[in-house]
C-alpha positions as CSV (number, residue, x, y, z in Angstrom):
1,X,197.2,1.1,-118.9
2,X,194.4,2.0,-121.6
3,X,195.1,5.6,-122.8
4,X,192.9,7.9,-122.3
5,X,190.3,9.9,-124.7
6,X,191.9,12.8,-123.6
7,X,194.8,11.8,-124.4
8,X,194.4,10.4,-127.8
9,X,192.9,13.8,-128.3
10,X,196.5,15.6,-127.2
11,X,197.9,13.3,-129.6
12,X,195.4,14.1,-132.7
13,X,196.2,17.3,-132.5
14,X,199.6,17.1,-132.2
15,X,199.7,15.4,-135.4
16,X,196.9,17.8,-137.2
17,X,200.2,20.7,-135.7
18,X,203.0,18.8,-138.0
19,X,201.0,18.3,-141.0
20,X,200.6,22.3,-141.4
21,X,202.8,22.9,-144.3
22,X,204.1,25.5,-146.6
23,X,200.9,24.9,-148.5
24,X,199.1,26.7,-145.6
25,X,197.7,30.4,-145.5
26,X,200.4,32.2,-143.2
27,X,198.0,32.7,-139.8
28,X,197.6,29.0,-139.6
29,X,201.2,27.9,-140.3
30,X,202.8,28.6,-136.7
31,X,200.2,28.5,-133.6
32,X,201.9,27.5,-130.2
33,X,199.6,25.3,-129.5
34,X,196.7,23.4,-131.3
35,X,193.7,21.0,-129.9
36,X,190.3,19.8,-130.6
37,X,187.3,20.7,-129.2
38,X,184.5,18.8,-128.1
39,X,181.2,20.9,-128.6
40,X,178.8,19.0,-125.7
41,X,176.1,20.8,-124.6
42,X,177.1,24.3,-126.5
43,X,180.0,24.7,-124.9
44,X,183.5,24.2,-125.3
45,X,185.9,21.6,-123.8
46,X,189.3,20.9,-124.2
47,X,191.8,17.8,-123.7
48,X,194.4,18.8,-121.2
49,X,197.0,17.3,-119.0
50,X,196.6,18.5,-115.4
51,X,200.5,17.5,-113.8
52,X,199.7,13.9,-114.8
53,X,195.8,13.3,-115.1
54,X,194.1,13.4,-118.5
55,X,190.7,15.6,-118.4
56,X,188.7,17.9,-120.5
57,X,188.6,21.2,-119.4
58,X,185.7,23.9,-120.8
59,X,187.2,26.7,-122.7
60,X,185.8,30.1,-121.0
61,X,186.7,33.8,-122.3
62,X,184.6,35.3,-119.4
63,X,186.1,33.4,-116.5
64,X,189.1,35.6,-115.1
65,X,191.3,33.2,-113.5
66,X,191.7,29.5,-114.7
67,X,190.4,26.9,-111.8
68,X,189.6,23.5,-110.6
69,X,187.1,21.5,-109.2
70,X,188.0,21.8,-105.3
71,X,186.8,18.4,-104.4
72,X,188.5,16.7,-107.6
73,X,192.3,18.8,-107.2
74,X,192.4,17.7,-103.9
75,X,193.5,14.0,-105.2
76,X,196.0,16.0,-107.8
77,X,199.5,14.6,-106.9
78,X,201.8,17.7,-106.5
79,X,199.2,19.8,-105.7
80,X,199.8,22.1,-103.1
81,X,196.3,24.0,-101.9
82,X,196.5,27.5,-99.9
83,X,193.8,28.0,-97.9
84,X,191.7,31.1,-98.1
85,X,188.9,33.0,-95.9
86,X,186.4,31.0,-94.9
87,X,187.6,28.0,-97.2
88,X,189.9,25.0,-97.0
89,X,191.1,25.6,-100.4
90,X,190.9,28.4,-102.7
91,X,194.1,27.7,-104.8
92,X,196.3,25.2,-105.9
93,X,199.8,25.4,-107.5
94,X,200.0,22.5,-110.3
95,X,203.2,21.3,-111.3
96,X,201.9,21.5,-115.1
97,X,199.2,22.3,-117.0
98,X,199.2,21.6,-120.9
99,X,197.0,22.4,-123.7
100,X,198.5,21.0,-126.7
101,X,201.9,21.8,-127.4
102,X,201.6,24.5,-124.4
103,X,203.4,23.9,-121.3
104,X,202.8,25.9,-117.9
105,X,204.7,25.1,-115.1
106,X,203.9,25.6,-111.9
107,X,200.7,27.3,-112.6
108,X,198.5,29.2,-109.8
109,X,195.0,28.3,-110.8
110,X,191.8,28.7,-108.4
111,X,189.8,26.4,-106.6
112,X,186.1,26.6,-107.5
113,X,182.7,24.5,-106.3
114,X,182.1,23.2,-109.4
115,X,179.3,20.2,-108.5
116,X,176.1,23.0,-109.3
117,X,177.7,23.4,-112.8
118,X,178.1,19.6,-113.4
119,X,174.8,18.9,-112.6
120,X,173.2,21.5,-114.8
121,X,175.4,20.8,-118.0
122,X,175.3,16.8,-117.3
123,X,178.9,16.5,-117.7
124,X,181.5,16.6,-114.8
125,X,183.3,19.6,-114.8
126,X,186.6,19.2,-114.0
127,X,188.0,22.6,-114.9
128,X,188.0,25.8,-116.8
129,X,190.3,27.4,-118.9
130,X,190.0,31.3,-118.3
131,X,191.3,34.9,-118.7
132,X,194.7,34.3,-117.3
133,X,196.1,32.0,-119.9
134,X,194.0,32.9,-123.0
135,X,195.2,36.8,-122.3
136,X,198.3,35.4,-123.6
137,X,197.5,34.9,-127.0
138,X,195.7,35.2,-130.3
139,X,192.6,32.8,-130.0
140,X,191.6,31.1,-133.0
141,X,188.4,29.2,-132.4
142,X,187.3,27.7,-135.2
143,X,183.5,26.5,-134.9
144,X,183.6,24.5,-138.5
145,X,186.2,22.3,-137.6
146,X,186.1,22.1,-133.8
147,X,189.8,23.5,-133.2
148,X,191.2,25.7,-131.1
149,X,194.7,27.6,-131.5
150,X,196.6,29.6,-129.9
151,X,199.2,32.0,-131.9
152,X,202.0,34.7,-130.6
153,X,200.5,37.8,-131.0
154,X,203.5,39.5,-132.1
155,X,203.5,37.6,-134.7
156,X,199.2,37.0,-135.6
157,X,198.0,38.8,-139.0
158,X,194.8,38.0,-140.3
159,X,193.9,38.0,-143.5
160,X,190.1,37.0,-143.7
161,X,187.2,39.0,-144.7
162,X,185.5,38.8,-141.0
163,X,183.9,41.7,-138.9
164,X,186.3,43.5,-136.8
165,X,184.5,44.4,-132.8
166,X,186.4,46.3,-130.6
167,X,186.8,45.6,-126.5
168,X,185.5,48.8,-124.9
169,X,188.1,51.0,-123.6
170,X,188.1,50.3,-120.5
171,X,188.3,46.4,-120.5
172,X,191.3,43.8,-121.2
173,X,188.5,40.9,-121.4
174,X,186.8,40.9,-124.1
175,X,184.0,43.3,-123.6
176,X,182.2,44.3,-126.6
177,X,180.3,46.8,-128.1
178,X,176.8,45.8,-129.6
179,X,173.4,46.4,-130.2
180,X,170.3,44.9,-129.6
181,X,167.3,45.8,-131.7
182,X,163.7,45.6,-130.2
183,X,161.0,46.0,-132.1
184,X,159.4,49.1,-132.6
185,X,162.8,51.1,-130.8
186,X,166.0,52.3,-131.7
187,X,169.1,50.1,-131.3
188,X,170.3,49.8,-127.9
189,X,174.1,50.2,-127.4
190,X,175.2,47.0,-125.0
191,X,179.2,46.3,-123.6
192,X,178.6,42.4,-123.3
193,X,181.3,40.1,-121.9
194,X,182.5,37.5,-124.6
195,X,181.6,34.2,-122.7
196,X,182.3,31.3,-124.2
197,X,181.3,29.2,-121.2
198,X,178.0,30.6,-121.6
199,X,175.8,27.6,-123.8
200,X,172.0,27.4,-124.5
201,X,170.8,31.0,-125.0
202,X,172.4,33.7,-127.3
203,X,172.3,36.5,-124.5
204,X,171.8,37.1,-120.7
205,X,171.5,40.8,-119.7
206,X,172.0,42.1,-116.1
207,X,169.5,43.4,-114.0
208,X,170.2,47.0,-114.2
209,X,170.3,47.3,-118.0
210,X,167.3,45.5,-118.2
211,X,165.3,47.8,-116.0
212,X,167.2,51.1,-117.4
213,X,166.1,50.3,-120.6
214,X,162.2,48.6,-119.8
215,X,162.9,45.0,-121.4
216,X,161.1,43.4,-119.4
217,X,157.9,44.6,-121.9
218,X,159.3,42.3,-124.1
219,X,156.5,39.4,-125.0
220,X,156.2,36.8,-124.8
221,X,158.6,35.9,-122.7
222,X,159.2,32.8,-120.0
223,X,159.6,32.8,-116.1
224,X,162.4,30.6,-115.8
225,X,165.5,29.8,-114.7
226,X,168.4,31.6,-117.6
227,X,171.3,29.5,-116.3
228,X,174.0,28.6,-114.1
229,X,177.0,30.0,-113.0
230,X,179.9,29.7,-110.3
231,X,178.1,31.7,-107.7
232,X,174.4,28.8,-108.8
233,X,171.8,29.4,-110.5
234,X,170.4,32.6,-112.5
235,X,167.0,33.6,-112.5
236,X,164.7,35.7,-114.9
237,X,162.8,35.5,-118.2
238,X,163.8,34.4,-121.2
239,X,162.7,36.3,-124.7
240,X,163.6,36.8,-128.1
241,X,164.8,40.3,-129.1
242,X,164.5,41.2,-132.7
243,X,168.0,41.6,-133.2
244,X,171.9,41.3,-132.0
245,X,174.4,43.1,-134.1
246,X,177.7,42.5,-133.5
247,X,180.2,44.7,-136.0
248,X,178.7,43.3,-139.2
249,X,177.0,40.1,-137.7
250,X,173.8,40.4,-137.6
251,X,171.8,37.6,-135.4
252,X,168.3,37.7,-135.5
253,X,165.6,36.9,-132.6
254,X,168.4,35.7,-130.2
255,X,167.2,33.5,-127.5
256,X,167.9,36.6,-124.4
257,X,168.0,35.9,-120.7
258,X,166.9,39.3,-119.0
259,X,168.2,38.9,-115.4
260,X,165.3,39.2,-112.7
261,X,167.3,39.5,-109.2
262,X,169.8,42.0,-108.2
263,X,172.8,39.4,-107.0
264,X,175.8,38.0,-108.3
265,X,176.7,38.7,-112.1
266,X,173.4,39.6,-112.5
267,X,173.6,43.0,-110.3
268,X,176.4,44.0,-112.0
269,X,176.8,47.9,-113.4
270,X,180.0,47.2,-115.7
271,X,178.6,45.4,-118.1
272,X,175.6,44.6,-119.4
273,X,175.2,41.1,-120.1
274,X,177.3,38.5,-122.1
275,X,176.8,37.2,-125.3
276,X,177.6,33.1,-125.2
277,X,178.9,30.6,-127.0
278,X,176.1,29.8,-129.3
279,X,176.0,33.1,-131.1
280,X,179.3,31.7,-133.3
281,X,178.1,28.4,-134.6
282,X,179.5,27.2,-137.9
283,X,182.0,30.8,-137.9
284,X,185.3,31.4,-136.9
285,X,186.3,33.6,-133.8
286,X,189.0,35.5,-133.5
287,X,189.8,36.5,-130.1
288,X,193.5,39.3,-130.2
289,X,194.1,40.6,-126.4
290,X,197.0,42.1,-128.1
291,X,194.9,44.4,-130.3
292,X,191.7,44.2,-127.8
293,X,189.7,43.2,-130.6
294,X,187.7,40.0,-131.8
295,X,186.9,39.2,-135.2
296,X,184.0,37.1,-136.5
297,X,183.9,35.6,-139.8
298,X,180.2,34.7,-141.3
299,X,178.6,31.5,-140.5
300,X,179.2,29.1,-143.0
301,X,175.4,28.2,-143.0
302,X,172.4,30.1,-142.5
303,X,170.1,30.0,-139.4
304,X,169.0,31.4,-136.2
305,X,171.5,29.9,-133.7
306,X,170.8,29.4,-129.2
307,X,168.0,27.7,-130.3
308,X,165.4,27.0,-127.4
309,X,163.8,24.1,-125.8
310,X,160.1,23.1,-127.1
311,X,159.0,21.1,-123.9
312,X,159.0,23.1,-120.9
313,X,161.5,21.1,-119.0
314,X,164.5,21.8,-117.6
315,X,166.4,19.1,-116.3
316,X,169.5,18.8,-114.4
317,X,171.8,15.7,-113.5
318,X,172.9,13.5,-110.5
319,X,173.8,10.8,-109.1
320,X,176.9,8.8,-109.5
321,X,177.7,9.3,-113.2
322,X,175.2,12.3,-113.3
323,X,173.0,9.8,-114.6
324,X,170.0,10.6,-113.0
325,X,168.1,13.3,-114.7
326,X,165.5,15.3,-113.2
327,X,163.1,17.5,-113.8
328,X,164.3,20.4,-111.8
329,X,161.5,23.4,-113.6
330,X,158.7,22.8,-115.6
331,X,157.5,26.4,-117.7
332,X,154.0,27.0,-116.7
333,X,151.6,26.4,-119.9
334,X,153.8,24.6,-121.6
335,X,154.0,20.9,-123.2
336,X,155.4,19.6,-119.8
337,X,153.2,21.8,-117.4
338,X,150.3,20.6,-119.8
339,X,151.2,16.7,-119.4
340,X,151.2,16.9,-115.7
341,X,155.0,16.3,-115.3
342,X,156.4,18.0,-111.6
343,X,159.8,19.0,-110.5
344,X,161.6,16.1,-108.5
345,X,160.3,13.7,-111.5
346,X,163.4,11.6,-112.8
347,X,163.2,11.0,-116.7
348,X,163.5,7.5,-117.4
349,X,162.7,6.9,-121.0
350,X,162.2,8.9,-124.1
351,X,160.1,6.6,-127.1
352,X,161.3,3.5,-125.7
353,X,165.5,4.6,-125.2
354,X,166.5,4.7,-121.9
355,X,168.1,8.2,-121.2
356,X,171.6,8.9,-119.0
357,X,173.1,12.2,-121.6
358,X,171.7,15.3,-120.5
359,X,172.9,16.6,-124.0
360,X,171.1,14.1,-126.0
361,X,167.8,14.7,-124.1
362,X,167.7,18.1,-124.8
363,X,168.4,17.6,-128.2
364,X,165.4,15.4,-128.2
365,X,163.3,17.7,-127.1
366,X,163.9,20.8,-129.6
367,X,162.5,19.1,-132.2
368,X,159.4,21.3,-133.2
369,X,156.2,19.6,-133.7
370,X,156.9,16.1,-132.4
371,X,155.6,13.9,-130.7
372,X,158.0,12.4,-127.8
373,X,156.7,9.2,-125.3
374,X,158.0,9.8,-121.6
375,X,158.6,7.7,-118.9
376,X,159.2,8.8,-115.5
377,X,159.8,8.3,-112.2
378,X,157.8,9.7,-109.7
379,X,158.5,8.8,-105.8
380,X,157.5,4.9,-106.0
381,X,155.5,5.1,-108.9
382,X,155.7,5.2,-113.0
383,X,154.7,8.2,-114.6
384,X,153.9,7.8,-118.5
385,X,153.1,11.3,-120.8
386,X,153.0,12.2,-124.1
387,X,154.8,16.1,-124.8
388,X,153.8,17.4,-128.6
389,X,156.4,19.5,-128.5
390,X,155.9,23.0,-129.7
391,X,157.7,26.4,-129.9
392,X,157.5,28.2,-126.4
393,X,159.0,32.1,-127.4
């Protein structure tokens, strides 16, 4: 039996685990457990061993409990499902879950509808990594070189120069206190929930704040959708604020969803918003339950990160494979709106390449100022359009 990339992966970073000598500074020398991470789409995925299938599994500070796909776990041998209200499976108890070098035996994880999620990140989502393992460790994610490590947090000291953020008081998940900066105002105080499974924009900000604090005069800004989550799909507007600070970190004219309906996350009063994955590109994160702190070291290169697409489109996947992408919005004015493309259309080509990566077609499509050749199917008929692509916020 051909081994899996998953597994190769477990195996990579098994290795990378022995080779860390004396020679080492002293945080990196003893994590419990060590993996890559494979960066698609923003967001963060792990190899894992799930009792004995190899998947990847996204890495997610703001999910409490660690979960499944419901339609995948039930093929999970030794998988033993409780049914809950209303559902024919809300948890499973797997006979082992490892990340790494980290073993968890009989492990209670939820059972979660992940197919919406799949289809708007264009990878099948398998499962997440949340709250209820990470809580017991010192989290090293380090964005430069695409690991992840977990450490004993008796024993965790760091000795880098990065920017020390609190959790508020009140919180074991890392909820943080910020500031946003709008032009022309004072700094605005924020508690957002550390989210790494958030990917694509820097912010999104609940309903409530957003009307306590009258951001939705912020210009220009886009009707559209702001993402998806467990519960579907998020709608509002989408801005740039003039600032995020974070301790020291200072990110300017982060890409900010500003939550438009009162349901779901975005109704909630606890927090204000989360700040995603994208805000740490090229840094190193530091997430200590222990201490209920995170630390961020500098990007190692300059830029504006949660950058934003240039053609209007968004697109989703389906189909066997999620190989089918289609338009599923189209922002009004924009290059897409302007070229007559229409929700339901399925993106065939892009300058001649076929297309079948969601990732890799949005990619495509950030690039300011060029000029991309679309193909697309619309009912029985081909569709061809030229997008100049051009900044939308």
């Amino acid at each position: 039996m051909a081994v899996s990339a998953a597994r190769r992966a477990l195996a990579a970073a098994a290795v990378w685990l022995l080779a860390c000598g004396p020679g080492m500074p002293p945080r990196y020398r003893m994590p419990v457990a060590t993996m890559p991470f494979d960066p698609y789409g923003g967001a963060i995925y792990v190899p894992a061993l799930v009792n004995d299938d190899s998947v990847w599994l996204m890495f997610d500070t703001g999910l409490s409990r660690t979960g499944f796909d419901r339609d995948w776990a039930r093929g999970l041998a030794a998988a033993t499902r409780t049914p809950g209200d209303g559902d024919s499976a809300s948890a499973t108890l797997l006979d082992r879950l490892q990340l790494g070098d980290l073993e968890l035996r009989q492990f209670p994880a939820a059972l979660y509808p992940l197919t919406p999620l799949s289809e708007a990140s264009g990878r099948l989502q398998r499962g997440l990594v949340g709250h209820d393992v990470l809580k017991r460790f010192t989290v090293e994610i380090d964005y430069r070189t695409r690991r992840v490590r977990f450490f004993d947090p008796e024993r965790y000291r760091y000795t880098g120069r990065g920017s020390t953020v609190p959790f508020t008081p009140d919180a074991d998940r890392p909820l943080l206190r910020a500031q946003i900066k709008v032009r022309g105002r004072r700094p605005i105080p924020a508690r957002l929930l550390l989210d790494t499974g958030a990917s694509g924009l820097c912010l999104i900000l609940t309903a409530p704040f957003v009307e306590q604090h009258g951001l939705r005069e912020v210009t220009p800004s886009i009707e559209a959708p702001i993402g998806t989550g467990l519960a579907g799909e998020l709608h509002g507007s989408i801005v740039r604020l003039q600032e995020l600070r974070l301790g020291r970190l200072k990110i300017k004219s982060p890409t900010t969803g500003l939550g438009g309906e009162h349901k779901g996350f975005l109704a909630r009063t606890d927090i204000d918003g989360v700040i995603g994955n994208a805000v740490f590109e090229n840094s190193l994160l530091v997430v200590d339950y222990a201490r209920r702190r995170v630390i961020v070291e500098p990007p190692a290169q300059a830029g504006t990160p949660c950058d934003y697409d240039r053609s209007g489109l968004r697109l989703i996947a389906r189909g066997p494979g999620l190989k089918h992408l289609m338009v599923d919005y189209v922002v009004p004015q924009s290059p897409g709106a302007d070229g007559g493309i229409r929700v339901g259309d399925e993106l065939l080509l892009i300058d001649g390449r076929p297309v079948t990566v969601l990732d890799d077609v949005r990619e495509a499509l950030r690039a300011e100022g060029a000029l991309r050749h679309l193909v697309l199917m619309r009912d029985a008929d081909t569709v061809r359009v030229t997008l100049q692509l051009r900044r939308l916020l």
